[in-house]
PDB file of N, CA, C and O in Angstrom:
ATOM      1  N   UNK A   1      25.010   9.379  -5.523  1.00  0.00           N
ATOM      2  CA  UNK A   1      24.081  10.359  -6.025  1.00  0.00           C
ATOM      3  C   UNK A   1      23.785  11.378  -4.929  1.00  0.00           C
ATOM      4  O   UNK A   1      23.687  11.012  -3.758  1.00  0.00           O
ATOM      5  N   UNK A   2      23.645  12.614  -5.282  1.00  0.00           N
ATOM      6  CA  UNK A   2      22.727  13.388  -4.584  1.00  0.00           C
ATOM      7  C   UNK A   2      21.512  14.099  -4.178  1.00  0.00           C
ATOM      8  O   UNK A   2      20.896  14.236  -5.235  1.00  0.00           O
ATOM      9  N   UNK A   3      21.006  14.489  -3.485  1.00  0.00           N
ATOM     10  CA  UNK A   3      19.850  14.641  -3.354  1.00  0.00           C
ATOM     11  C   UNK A   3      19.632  15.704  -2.039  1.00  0.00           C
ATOM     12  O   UNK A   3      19.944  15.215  -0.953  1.00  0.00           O
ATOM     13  N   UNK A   4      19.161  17.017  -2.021  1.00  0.00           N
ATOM     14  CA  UNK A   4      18.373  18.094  -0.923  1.00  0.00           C
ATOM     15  C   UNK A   4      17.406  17.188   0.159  1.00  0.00           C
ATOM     16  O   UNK A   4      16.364  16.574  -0.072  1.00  0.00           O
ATOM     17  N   UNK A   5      18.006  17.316   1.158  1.00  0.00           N
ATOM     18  CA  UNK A   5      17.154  16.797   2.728  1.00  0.00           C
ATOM     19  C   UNK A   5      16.532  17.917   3.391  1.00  0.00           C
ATOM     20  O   UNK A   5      17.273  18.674   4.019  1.00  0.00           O
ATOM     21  N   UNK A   6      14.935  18.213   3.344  1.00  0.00           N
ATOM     22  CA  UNK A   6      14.891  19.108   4.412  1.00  0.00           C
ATOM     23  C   UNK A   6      13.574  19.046   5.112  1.00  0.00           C
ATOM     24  O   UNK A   6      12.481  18.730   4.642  1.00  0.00           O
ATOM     25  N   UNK A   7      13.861  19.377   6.224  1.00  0.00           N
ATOM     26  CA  UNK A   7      12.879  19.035   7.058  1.00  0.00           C
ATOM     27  C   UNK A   7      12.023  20.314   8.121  1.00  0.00           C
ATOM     28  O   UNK A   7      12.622  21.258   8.636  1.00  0.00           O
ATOM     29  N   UNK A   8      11.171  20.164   8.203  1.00  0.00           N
ATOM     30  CA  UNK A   8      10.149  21.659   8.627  1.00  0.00           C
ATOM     31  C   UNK A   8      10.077  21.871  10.575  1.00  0.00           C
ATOM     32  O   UNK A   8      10.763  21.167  11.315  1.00  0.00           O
ATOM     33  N   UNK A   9       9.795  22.193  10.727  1.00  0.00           N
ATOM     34  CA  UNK A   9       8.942  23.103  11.624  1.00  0.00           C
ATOM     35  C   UNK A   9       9.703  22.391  13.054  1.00  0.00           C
ATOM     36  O   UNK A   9      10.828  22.797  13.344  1.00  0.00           O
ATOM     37  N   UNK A  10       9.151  21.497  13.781  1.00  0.00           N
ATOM     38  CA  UNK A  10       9.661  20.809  15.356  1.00  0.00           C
ATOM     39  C   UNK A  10      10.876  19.304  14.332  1.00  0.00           C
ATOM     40  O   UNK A  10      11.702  18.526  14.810  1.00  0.00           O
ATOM     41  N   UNK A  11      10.510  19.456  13.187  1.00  0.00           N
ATOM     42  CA  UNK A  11      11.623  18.490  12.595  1.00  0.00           C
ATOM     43  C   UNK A  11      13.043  19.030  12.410  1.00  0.00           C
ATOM     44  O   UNK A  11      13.833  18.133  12.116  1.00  0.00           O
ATOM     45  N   UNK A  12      13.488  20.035  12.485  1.00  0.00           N
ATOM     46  CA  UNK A  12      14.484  20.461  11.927  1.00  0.00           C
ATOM     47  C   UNK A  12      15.577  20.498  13.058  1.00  0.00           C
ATOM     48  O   UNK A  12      16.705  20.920  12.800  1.00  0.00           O
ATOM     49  N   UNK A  13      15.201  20.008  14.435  1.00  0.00           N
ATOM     50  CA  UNK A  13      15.830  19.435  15.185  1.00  0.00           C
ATOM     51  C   UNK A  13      16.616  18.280  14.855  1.00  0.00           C
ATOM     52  O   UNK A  13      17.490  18.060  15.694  1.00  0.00           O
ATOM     53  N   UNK A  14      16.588  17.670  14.127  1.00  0.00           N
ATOM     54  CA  UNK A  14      17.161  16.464  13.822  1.00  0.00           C
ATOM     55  C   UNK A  14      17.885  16.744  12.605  1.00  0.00           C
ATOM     56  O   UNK A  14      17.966  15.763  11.866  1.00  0.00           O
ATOM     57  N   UNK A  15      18.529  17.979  12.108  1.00  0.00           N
ATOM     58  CA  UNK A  15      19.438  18.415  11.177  1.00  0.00           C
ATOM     59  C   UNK A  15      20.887  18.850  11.975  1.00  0.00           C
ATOM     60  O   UNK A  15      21.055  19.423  13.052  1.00  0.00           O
ATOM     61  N   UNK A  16      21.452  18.544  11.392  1.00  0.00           N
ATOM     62  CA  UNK A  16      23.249  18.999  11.934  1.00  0.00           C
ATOM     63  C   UNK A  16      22.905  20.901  12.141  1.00  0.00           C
ATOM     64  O   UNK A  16      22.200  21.833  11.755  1.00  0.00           O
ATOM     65  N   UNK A  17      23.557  20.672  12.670  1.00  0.00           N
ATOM     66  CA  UNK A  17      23.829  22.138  13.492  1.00  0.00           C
ATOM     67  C   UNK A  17      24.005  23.184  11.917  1.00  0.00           C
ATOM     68  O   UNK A  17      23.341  24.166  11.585  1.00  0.00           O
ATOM     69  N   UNK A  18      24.884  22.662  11.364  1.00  0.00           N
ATOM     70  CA  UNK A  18      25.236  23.795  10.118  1.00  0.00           C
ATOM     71  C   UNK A  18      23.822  23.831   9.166  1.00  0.00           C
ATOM     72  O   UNK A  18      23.692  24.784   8.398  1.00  0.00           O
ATOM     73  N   UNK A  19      22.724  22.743   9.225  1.00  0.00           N
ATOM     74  CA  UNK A  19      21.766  22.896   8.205  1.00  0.00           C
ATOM     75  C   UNK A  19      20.753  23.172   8.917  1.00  0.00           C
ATOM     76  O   UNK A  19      19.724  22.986   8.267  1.00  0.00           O
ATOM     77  N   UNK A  20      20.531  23.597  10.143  1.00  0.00           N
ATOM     78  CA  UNK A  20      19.813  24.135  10.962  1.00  0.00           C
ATOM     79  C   UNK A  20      19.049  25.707  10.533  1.00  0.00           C
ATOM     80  O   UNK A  20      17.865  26.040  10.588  1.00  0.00           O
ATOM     81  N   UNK A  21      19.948  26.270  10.213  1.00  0.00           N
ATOM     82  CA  UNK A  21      19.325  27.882   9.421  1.00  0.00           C
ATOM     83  C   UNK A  21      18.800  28.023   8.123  1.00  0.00           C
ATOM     84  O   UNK A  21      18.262  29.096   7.848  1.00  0.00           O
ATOM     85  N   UNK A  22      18.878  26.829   6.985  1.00  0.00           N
ATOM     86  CA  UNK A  22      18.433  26.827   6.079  1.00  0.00           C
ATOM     87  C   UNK A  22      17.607  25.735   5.796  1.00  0.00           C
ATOM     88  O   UNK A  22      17.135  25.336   4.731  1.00  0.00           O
ATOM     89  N   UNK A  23      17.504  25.258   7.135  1.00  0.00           N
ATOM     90  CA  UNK A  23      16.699  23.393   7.001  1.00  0.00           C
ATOM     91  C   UNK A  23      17.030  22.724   5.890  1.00  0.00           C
ATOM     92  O   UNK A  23      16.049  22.094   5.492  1.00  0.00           O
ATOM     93  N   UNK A  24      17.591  22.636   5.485  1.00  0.00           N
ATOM     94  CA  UNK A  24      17.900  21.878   4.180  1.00  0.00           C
ATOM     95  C   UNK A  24      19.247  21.262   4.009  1.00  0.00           C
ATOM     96  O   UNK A  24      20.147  22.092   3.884  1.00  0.00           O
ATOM     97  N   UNK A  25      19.624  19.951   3.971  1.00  0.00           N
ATOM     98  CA  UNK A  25      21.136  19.437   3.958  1.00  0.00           C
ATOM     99  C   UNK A  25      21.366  18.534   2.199  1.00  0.00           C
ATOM    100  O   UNK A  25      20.554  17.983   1.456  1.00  0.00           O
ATOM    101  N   UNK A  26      22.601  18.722   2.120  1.00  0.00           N
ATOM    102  CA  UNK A  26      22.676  17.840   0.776  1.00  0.00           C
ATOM    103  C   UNK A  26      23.189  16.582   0.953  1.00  0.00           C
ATOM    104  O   UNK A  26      24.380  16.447   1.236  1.00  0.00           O
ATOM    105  N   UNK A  27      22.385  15.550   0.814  1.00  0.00           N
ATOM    106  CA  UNK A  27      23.318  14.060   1.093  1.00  0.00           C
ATOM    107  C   UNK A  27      23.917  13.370   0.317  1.00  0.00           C
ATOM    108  O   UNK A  27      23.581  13.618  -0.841  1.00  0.00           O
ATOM    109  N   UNK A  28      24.648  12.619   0.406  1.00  0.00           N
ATOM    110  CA  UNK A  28      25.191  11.776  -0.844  1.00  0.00           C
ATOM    111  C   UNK A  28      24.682  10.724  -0.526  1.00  0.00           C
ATOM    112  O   UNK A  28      24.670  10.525   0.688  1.00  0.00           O
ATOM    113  N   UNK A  29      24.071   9.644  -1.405  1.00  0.00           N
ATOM    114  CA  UNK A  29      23.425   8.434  -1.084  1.00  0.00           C
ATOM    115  C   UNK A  29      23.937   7.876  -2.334  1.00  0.00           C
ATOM    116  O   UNK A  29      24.258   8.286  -3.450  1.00  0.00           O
ATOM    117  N   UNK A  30      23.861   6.318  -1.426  1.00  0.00           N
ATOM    118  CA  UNK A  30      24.018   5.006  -2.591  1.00  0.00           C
ATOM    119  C   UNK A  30      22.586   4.723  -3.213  1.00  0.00           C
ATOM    120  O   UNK A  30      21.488   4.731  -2.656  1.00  0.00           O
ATOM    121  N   UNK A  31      22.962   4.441  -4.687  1.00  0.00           N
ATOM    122  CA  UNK A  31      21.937   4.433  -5.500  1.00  0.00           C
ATOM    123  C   UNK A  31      20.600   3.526  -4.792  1.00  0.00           C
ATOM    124  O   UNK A  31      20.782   2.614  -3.986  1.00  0.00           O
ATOM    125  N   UNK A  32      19.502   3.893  -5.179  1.00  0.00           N
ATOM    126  CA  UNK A  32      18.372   2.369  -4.182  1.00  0.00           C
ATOM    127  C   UNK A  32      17.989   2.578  -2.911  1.00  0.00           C
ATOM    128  O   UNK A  32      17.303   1.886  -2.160  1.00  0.00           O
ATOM    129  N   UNK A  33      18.638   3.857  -2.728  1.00  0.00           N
ATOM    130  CA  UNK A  33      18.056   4.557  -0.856  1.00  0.00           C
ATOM    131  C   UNK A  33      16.823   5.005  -0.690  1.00  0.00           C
ATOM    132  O   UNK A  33      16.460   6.055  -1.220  1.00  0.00           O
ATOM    133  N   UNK A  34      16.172   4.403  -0.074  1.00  0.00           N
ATOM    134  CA  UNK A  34      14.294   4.507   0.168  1.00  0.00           C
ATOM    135  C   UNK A  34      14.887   5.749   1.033  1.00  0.00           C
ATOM    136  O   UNK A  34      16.066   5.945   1.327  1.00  0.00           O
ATOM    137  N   UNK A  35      13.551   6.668   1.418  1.00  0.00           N
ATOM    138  CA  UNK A  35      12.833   7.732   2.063  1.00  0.00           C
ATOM    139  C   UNK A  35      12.782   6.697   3.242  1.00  0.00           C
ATOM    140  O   UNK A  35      13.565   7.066   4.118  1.00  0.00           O
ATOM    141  N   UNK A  36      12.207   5.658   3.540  1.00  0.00           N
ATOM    142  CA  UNK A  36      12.056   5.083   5.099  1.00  0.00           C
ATOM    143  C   UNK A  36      13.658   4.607   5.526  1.00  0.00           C
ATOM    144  O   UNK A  36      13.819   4.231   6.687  1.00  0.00           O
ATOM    145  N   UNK A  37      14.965   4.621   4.502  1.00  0.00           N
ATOM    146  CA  UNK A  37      16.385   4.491   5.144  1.00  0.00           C
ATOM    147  C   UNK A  37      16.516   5.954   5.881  1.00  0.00           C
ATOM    148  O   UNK A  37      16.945   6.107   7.025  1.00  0.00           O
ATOM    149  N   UNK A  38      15.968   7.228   4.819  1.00  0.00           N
ATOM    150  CA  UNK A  38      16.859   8.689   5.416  1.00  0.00           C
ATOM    151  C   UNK A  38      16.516   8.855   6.633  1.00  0.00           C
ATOM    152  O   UNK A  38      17.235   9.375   7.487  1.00  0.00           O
ATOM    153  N   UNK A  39      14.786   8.197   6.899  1.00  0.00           N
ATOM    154  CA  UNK A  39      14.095   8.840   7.903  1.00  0.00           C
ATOM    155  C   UNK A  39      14.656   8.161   8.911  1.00  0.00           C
ATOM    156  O   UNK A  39      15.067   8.874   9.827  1.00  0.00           O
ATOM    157  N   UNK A  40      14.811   6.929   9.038  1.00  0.00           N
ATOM    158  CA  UNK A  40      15.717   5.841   9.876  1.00  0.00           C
ATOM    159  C   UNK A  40      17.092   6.419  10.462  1.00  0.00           C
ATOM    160  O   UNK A  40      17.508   6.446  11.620  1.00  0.00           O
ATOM    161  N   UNK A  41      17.637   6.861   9.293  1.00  0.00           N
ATOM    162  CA  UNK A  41      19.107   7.524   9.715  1.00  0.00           C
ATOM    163  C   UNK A  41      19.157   8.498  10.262  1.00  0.00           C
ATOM    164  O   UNK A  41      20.273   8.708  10.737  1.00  0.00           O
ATOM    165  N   UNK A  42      18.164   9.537  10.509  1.00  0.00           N
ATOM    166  CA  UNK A  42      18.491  10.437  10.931  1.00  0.00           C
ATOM    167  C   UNK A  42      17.338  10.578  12.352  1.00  0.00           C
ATOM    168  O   UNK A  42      16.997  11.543  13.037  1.00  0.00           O
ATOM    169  N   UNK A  43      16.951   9.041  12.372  1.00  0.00           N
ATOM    170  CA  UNK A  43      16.413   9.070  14.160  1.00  0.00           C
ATOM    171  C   UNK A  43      15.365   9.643  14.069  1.00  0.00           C
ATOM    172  O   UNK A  43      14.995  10.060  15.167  1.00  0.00           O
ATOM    173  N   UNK A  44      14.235  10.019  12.708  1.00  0.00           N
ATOM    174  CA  UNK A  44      12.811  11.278  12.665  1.00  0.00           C
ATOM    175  C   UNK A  44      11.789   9.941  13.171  1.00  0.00           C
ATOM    176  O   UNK A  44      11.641   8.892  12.545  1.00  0.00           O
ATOM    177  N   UNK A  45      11.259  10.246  14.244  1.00  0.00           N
ATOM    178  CA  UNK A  45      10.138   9.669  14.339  1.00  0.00           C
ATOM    179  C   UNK A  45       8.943   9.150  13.523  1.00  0.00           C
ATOM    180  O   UNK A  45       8.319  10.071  12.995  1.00  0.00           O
ATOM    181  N   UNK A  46       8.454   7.914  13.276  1.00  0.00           N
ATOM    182  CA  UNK A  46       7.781   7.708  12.408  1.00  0.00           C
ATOM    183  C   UNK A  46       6.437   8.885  12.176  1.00  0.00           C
ATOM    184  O   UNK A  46       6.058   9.531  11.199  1.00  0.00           O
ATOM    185  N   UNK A  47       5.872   8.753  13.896  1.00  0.00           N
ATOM    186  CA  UNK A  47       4.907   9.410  13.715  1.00  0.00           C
ATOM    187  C   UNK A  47       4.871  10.787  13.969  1.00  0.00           C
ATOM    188  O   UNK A  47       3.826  11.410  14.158  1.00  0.00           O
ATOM    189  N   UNK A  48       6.034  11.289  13.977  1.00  0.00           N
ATOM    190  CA  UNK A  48       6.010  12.571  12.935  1.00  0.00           C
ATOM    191  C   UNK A  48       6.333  13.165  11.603  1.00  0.00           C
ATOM    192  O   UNK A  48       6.490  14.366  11.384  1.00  0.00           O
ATOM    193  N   UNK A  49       6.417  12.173  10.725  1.00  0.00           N
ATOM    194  CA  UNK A  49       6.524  11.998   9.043  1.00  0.00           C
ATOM    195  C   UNK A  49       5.397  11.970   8.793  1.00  0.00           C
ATOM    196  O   UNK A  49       5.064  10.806   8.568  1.00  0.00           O
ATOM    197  N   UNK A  50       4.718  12.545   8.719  1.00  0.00           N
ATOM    198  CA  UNK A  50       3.527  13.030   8.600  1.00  0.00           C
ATOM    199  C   UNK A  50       3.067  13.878   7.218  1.00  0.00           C
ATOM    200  O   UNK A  50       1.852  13.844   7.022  1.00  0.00           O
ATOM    201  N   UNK A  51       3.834  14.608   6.264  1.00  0.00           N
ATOM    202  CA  UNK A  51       3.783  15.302   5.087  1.00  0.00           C
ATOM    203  C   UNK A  51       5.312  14.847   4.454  1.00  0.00           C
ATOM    204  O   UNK A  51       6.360  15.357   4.851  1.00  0.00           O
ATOM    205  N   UNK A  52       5.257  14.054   3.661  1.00  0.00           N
ATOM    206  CA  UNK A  52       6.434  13.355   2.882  1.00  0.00           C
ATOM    207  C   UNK A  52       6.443  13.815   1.483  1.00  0.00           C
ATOM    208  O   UNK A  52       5.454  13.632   0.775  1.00  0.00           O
ATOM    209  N   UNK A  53       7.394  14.341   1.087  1.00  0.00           N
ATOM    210  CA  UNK A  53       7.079  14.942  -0.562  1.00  0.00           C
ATOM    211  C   UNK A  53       8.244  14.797  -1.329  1.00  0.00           C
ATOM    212  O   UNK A  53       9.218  15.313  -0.782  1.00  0.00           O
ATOM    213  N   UNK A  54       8.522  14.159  -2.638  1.00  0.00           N
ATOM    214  CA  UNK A  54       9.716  14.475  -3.344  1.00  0.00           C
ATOM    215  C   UNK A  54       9.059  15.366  -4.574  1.00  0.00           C
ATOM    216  O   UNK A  54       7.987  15.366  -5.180  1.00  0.00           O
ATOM    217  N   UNK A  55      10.323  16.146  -4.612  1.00  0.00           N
ATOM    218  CA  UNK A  55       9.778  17.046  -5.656  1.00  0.00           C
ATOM    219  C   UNK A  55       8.139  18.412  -5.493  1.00  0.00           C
ATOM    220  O   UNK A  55       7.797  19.301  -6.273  1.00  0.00           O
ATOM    221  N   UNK A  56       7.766  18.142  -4.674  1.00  0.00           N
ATOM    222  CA  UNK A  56       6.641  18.163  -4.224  1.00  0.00           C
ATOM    223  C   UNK A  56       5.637  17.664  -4.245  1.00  0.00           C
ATOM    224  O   UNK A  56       4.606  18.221  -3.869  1.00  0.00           O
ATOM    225  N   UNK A  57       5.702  16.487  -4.695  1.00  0.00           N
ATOM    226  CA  UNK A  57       4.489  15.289  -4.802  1.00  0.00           C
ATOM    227  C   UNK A  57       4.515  14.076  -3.678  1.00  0.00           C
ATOM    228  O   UNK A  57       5.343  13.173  -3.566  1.00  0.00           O
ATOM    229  N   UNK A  58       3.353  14.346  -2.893  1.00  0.00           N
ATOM    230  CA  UNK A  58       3.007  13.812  -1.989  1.00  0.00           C
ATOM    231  C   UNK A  58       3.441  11.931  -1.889  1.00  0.00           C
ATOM    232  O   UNK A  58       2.963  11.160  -2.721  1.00  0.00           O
ATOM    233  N   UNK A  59       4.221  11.517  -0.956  1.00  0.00           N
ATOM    234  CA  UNK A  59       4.696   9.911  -1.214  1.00  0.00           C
ATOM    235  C   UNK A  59       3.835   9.546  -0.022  1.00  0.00           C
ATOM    236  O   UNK A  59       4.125  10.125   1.026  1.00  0.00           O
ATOM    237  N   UNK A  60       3.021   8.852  -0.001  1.00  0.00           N
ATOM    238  CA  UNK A  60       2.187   7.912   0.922  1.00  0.00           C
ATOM    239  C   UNK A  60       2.941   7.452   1.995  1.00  0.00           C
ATOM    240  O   UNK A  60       4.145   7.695   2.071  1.00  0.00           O
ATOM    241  N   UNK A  61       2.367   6.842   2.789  1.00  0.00           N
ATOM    242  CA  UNK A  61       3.203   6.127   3.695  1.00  0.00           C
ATOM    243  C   UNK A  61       3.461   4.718   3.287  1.00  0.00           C
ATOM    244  O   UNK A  61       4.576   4.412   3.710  1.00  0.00           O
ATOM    245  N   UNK A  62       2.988   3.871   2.739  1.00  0.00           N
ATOM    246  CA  UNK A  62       2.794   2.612   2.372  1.00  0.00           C
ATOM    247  C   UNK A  62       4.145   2.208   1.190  1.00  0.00           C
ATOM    248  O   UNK A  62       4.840   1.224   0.941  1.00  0.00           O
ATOM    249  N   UNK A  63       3.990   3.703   0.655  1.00  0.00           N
ATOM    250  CA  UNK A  63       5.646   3.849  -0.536  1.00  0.00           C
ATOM    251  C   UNK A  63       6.926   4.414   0.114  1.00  0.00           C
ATOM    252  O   UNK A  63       7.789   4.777  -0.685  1.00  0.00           O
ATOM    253  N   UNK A  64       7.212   4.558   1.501  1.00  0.00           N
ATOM    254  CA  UNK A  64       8.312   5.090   1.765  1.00  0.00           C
ATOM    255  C   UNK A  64       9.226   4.119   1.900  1.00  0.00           C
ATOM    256  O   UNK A  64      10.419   4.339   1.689  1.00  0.00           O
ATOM    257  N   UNK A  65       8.810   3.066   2.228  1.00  0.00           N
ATOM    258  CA  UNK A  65       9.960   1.528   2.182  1.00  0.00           C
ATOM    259  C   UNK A  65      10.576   0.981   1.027  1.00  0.00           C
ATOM    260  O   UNK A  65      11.527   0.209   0.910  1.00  0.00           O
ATOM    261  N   UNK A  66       9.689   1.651   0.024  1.00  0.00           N
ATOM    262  CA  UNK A  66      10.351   1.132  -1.321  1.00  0.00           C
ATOM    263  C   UNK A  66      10.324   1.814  -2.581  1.00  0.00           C
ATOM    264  O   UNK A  66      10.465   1.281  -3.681  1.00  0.00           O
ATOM    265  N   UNK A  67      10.110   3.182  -2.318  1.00  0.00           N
ATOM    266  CA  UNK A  67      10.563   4.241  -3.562  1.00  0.00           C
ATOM    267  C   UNK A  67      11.770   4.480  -3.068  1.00  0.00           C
ATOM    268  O   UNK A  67      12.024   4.732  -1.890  1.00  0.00           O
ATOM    269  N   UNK A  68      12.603   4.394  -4.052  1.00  0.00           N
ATOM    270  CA  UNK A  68      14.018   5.103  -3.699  1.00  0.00           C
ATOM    271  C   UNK A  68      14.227   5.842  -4.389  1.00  0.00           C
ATOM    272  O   UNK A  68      13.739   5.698  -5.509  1.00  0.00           O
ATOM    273  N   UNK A  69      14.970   6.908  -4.142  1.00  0.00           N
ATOM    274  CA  UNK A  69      14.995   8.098  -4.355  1.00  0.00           C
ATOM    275  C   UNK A  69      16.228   8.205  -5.659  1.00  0.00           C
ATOM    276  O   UNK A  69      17.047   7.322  -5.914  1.00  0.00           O
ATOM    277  N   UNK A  70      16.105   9.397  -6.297  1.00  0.00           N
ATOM    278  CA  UNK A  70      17.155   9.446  -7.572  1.00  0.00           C
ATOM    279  C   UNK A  70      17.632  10.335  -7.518  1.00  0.00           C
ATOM    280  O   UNK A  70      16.816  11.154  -7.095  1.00  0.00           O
ATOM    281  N   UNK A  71      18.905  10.951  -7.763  1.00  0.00           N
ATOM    282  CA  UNK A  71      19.707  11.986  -8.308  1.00  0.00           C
ATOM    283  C   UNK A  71      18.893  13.351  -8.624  1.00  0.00           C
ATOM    284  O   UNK A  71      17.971  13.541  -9.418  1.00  0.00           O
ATOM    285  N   UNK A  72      19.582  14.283  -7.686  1.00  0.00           N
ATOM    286  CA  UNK A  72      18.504  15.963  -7.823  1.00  0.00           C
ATOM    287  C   UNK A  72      17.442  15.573  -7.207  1.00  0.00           C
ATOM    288  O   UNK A  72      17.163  16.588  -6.569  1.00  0.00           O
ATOM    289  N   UNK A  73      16.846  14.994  -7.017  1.00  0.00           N
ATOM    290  CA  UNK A  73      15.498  14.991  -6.358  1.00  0.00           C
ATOM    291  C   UNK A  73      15.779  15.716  -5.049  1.00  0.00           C
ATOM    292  O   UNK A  73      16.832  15.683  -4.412  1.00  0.00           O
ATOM    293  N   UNK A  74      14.578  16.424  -4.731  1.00  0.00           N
ATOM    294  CA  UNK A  74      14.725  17.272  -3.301  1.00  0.00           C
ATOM    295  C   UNK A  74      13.438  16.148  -2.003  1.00  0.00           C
ATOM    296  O   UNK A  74      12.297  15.833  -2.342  1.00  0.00           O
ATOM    297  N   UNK A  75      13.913  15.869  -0.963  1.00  0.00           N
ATOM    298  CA  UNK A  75      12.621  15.009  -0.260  1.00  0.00           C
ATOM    299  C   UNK A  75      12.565  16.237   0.746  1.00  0.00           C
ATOM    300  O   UNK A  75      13.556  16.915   1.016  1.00  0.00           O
ATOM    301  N   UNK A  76      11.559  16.405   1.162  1.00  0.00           N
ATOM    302  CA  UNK A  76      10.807  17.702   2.129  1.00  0.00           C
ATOM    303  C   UNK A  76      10.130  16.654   2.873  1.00  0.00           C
ATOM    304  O   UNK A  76       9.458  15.790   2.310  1.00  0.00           O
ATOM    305  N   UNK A  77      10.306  16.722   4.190  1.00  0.00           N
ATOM    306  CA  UNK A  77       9.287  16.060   5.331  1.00  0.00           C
ATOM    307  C   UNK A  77       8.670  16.946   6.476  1.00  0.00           C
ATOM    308  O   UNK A  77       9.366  17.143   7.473  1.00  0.00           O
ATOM    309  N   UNK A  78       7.377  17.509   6.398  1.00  0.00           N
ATOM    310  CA  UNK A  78       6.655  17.703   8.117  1.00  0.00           C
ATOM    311  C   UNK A  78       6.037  17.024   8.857  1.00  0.00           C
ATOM    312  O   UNK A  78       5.346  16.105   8.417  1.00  0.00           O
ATOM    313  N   UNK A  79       6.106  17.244   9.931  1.00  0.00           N
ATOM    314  CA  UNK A  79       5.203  16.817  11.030  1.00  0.00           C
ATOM    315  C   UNK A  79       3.872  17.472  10.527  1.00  0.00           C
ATOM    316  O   UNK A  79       3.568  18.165   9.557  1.00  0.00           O
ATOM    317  N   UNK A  80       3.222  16.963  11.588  1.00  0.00           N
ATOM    318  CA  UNK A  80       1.425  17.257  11.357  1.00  0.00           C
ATOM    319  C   UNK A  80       1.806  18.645  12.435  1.00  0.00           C
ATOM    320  O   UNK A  80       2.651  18.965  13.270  1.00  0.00           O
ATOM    321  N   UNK A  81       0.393  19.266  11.690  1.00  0.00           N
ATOM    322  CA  UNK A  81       0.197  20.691  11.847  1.00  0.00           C
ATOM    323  C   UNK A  81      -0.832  21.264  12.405  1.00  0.00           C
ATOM    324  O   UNK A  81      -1.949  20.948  11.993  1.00  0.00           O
ATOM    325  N   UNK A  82      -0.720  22.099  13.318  1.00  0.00           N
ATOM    326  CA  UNK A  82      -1.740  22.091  14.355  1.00  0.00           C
ATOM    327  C   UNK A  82      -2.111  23.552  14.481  1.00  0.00           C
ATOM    328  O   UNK A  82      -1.240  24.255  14.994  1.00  0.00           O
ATOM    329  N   UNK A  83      -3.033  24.040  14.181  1.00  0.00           N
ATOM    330  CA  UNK A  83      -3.320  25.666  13.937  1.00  0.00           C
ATOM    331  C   UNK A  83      -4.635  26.208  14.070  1.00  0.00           C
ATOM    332  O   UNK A  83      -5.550  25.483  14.460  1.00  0.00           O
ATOM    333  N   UNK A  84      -4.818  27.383  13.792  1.00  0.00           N
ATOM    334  CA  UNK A  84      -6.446  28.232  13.714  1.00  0.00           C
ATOM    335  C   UNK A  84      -6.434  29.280  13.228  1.00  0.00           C
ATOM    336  O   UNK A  84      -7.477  29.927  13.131  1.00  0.00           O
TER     337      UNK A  84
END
């Protein structure tokens, strides 16, 4: 299945070089792939997963080990945000 990976702001360091300008990568995953496997695989620090969203609806932290993700779904992750 597939599914849109993208990741924001001091995260987008941890995207391949080619998905670097559009933050956004397309993955192919085996069916049953939690949000706490992608974040795993791609080395994102826990404690900067900080804004987790599929679709744009906010996934807790407590559900990232065991929602897995489905076909078209887009997952968006930021770090915490620090401003004025």
């Amino acid at each position: 299945m597939k599914i849109v990976f993208k990741l924001y702001a001091t995260l987008q360091d941890y995207l391949p070089a080619e998905a670097k300008r559009t933050n956004a990568l397309t993955l192919e995953l085996a069916p049953g792939t939690t949000i706490q496997q992608i974040i795993e695989r791609f080395g994102l620090p826990q404690k900067l997963c900080h804004l987790v969203l599929i679709d744009g609806n906010f996934v807790p932290p407590a559900a990232r080990a065991t929602l897995a993700l489905k076909e078209g779904e887009t997952l968006a992750i930021w770090p915490p945000v620090a401003g004025g």
